[in-house]
Backbone as JSON, one array per atom type, in Angstrom:
{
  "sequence": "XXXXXXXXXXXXXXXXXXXXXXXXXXXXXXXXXXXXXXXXXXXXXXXXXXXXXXXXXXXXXXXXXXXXXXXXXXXXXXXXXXXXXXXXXXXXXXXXXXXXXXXXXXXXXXXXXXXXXXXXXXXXXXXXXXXXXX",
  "N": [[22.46, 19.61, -25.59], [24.5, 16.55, -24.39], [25.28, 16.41, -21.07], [27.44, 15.15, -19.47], [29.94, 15.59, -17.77], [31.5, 18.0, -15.66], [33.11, 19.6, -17.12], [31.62, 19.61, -19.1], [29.52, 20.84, -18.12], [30.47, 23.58, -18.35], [31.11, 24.37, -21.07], [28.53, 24.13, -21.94], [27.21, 26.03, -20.8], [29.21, 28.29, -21.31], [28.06, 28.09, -24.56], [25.54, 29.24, -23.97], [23.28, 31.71, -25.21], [23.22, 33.97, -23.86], [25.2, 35.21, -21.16], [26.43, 33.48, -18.67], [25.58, 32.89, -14.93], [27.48, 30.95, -12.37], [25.57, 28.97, -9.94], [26.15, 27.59, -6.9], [26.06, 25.26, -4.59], [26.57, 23.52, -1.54], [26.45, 20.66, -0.09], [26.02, 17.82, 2.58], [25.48, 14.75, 3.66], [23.54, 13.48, 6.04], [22.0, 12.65, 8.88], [18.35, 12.29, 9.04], [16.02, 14.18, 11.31], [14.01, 12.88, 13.43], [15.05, 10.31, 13.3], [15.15, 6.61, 12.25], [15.96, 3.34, 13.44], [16.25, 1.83, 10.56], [16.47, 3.72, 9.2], [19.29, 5.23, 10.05], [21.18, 3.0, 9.86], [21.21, 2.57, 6.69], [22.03, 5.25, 6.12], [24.53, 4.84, 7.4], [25.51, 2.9, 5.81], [26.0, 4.16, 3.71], [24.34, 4.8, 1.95], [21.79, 6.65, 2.65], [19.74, 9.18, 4.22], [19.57, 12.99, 4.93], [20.42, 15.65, 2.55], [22.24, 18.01, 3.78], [22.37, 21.38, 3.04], [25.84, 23.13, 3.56], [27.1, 25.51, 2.6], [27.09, 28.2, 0.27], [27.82, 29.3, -3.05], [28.36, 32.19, -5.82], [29.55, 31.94, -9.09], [31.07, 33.71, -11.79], [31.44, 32.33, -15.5], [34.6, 33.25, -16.04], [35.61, 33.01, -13.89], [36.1, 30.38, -13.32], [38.02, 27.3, -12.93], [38.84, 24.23, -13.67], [37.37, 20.78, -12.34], [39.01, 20.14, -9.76], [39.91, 22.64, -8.97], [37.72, 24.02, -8.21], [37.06, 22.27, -6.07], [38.97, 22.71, -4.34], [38.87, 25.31, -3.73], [36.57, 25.5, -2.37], [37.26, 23.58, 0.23], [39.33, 25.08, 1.0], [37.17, 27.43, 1.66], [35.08, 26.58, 3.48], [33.04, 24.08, 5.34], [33.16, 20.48, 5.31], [32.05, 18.87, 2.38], [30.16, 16.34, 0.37], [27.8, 16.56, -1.83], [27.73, 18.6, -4.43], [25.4, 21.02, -5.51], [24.41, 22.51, -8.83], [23.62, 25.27, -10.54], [22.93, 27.31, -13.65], [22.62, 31.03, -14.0], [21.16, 32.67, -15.98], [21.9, 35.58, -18.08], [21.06, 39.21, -19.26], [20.0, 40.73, -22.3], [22.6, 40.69, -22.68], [24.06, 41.14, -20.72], [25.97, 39.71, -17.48], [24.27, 38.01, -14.94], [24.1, 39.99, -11.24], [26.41, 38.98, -8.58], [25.32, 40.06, -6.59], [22.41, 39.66, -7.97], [22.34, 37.0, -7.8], [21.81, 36.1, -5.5], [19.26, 36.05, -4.34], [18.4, 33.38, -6.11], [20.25, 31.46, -5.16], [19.2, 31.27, -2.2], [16.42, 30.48, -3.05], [17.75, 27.63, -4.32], [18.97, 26.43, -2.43], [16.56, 26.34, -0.3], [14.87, 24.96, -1.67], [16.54, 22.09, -2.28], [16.61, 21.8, 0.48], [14.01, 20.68, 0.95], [13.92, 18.78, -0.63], [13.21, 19.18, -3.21], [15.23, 18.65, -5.89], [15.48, 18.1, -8.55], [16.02, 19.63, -10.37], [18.85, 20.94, -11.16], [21.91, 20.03, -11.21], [23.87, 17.96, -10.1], [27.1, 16.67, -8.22], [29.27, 14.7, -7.27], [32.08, 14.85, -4.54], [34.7, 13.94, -6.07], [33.93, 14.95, -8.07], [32.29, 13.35, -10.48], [29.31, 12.95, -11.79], [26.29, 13.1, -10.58], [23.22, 11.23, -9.74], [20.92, 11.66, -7.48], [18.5, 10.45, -5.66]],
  "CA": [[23.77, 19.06, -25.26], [24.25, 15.92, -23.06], [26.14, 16.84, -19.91], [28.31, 14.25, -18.4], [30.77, 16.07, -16.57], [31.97, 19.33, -15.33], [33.83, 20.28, -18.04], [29.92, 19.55, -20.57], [28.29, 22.12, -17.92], [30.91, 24.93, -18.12], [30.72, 24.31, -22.67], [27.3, 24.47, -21.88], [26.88, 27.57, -20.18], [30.11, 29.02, -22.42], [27.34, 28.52, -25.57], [24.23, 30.11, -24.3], [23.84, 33.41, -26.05], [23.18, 35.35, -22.81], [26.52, 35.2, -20.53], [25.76, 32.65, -17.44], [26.63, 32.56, -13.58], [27.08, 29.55, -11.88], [25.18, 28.82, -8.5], [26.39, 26.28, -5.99], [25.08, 24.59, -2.63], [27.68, 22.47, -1.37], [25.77, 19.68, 0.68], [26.5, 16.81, 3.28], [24.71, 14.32, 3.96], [22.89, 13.65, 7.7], [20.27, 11.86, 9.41], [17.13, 12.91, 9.34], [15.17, 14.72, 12.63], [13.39, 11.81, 14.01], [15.73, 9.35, 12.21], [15.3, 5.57, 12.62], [17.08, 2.28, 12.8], [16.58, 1.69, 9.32], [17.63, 5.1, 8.25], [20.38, 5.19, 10.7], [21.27, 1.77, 9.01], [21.22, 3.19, 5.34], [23.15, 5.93, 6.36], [26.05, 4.37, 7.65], [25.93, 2.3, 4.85], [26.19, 5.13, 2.69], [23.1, 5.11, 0.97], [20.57, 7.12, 3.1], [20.05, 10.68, 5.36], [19.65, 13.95, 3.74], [21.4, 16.46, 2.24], [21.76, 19.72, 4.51], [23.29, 22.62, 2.74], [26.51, 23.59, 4.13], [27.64, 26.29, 2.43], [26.77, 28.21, -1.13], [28.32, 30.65, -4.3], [28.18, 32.41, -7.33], [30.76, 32.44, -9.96], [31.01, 34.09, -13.48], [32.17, 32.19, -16.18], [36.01, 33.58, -16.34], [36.09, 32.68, -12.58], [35.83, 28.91, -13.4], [38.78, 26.36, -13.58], [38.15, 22.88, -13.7], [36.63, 20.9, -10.71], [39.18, 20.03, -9.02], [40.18, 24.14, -8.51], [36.51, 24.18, -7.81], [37.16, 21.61, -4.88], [39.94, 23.42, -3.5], [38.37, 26.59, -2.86], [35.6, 25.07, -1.22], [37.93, 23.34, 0.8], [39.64, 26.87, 1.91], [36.12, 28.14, 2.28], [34.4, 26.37, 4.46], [32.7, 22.88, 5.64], [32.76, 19.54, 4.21], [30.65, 18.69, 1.65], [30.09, 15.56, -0.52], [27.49, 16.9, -2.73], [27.41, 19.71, -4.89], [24.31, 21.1, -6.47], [24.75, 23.81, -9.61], [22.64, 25.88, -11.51], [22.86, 28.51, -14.24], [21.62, 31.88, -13.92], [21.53, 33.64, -17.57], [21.72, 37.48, -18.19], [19.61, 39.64, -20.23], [20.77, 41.87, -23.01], [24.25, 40.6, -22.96], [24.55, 41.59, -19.28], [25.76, 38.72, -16.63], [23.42, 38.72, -13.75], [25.49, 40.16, -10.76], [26.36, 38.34, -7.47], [23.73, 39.88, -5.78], [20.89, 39.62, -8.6], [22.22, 35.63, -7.74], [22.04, 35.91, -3.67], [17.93, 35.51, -4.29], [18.32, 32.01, -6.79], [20.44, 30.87, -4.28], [18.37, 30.63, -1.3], [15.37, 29.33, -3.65], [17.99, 26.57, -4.62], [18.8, 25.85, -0.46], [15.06, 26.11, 0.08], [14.41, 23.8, -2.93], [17.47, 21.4, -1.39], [16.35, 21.26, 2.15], [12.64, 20.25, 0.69], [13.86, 17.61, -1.37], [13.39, 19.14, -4.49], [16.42, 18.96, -6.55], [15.42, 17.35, -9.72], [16.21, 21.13, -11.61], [19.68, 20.44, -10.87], [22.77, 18.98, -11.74], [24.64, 17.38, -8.93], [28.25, 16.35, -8.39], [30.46, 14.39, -5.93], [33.5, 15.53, -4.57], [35.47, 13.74, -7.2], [33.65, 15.64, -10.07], [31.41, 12.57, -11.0], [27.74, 13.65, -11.94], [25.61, 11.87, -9.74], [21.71, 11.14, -9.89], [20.22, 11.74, -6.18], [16.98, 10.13, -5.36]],
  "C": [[23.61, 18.09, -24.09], [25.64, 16.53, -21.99], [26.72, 15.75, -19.19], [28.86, 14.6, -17.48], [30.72, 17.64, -16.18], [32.39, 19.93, -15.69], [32.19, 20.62, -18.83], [29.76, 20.93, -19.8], [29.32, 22.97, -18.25], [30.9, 25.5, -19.89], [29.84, 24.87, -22.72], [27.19, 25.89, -22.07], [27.85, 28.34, -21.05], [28.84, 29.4, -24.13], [26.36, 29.01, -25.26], [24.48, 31.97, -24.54], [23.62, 34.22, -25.07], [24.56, 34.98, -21.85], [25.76, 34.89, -18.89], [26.61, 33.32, -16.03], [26.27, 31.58, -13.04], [26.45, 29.94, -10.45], [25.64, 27.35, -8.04], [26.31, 26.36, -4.73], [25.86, 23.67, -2.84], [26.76, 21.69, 0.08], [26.64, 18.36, 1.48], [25.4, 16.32, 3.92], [24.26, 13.93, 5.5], [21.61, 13.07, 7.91], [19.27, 12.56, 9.58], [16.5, 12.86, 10.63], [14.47, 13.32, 12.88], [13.62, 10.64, 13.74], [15.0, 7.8, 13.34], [15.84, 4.5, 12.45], [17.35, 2.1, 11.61], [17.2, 2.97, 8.6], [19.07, 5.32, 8.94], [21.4, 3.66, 10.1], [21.88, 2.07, 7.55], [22.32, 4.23, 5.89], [24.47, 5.52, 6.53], [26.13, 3.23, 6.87], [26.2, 3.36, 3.81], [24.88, 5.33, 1.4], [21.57, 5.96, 1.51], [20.97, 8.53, 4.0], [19.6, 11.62, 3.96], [20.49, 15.03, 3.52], [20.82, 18.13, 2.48], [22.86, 20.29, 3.9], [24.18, 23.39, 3.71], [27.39, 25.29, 3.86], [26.95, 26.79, 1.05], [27.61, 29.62, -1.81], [27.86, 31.02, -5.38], [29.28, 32.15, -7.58], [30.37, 32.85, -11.64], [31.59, 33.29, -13.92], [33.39, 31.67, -15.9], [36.27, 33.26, -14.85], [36.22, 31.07, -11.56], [36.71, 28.5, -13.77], [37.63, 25.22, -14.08], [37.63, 22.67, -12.15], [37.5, 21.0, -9.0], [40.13, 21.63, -8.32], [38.51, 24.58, -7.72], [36.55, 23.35, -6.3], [38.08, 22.27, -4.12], [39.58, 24.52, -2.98], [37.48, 25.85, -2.25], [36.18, 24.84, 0.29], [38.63, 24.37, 2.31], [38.58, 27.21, 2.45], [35.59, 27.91, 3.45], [34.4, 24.3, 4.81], [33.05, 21.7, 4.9], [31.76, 19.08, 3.78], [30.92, 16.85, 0.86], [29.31, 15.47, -1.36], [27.48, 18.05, -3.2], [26.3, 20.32, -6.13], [24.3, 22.34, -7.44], [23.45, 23.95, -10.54], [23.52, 26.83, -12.48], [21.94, 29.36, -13.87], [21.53, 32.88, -15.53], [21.45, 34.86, -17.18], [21.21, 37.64, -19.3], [20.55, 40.75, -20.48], [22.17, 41.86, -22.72], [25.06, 40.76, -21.67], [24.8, 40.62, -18.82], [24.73, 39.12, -15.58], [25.01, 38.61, -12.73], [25.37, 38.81, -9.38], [25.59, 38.72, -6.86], [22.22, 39.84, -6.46], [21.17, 37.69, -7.86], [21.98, 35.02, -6.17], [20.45, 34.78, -4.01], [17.91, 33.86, -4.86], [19.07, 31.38, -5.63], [19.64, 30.24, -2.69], [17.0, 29.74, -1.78], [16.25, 27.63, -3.47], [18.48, 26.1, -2.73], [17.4, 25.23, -0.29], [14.54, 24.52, -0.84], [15.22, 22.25, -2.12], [17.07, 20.92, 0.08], [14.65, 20.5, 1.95], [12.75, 18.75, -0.32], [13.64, 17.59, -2.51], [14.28, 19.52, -5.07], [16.93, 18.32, -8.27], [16.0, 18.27, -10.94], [17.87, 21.12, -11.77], [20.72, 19.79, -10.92], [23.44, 18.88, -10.36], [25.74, 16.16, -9.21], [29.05, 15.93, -7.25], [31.81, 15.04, -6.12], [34.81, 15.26, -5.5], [34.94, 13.97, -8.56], [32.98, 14.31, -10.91], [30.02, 13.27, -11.02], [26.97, 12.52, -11.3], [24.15, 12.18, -9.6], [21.24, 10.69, -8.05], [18.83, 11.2, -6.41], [16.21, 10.2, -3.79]]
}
């Protein structure tokens, strides 16, 4: 299935035959530790810095609107973000995995995030566009 939006991933994950949970790392972008003119430059043009994880969740499924219910809790929750990075986690034997089998994937996907690898990844601006990070 191609995935365009936010609605494709939640289809998605609705057809795999094991019963998914979502993971999300809500990110903002920031200058990098020893930054320099040119990255300080890029940045405040909007095209440069990196993306430090501000916050992160699970959710099942049935605990999924659309995005922009997905933006609103965030909102309530915590920090601002302008990217958001999601995964699936599948379950086995029909089971979901729970919120805390998903604590562990989560810090991989931080860890993964703060290292720059995020290619596994679907990522989404705050207006629910799918957006290709480089």
């Amino acid at each position: 299935m191609n995935i365009t939006s936010y609605a494709d991933l939640l289809n998605a994950a609705r057809q795999q035959p094991e019963p998914q949970r979502l993971l999300f790392v809500f990110t903002q972008p920031e200058l990098p530790e020893g930054y320099t003119d040119a990255q300080t430059h890029d940045f405040q043009a909007g095209t440069g810095g990196v993306l430090t994880p501000q916050m992160c969740t699970d959710k099942a499924l049935d605990e999924l609107g659309d995005f922009s219910d997905l933006v609103a809790e965030s909102r309530q929750m915590g920090p601002d973000w302008k990217i958001v990075f999601v995964a699936c986690l599948g379950g086995r034997g029909g089971v979901m995995p729970s919120s805390e089998e998903a604590q562990e994937h989560l810090k991989t996907m931080v860890n993964s995030i703060q290292n720059g690898a995020i290619s596994t990844y679907l990522a989404y601006d705050c207006d629910g566009e799918l957006v290709r990070v480089s």
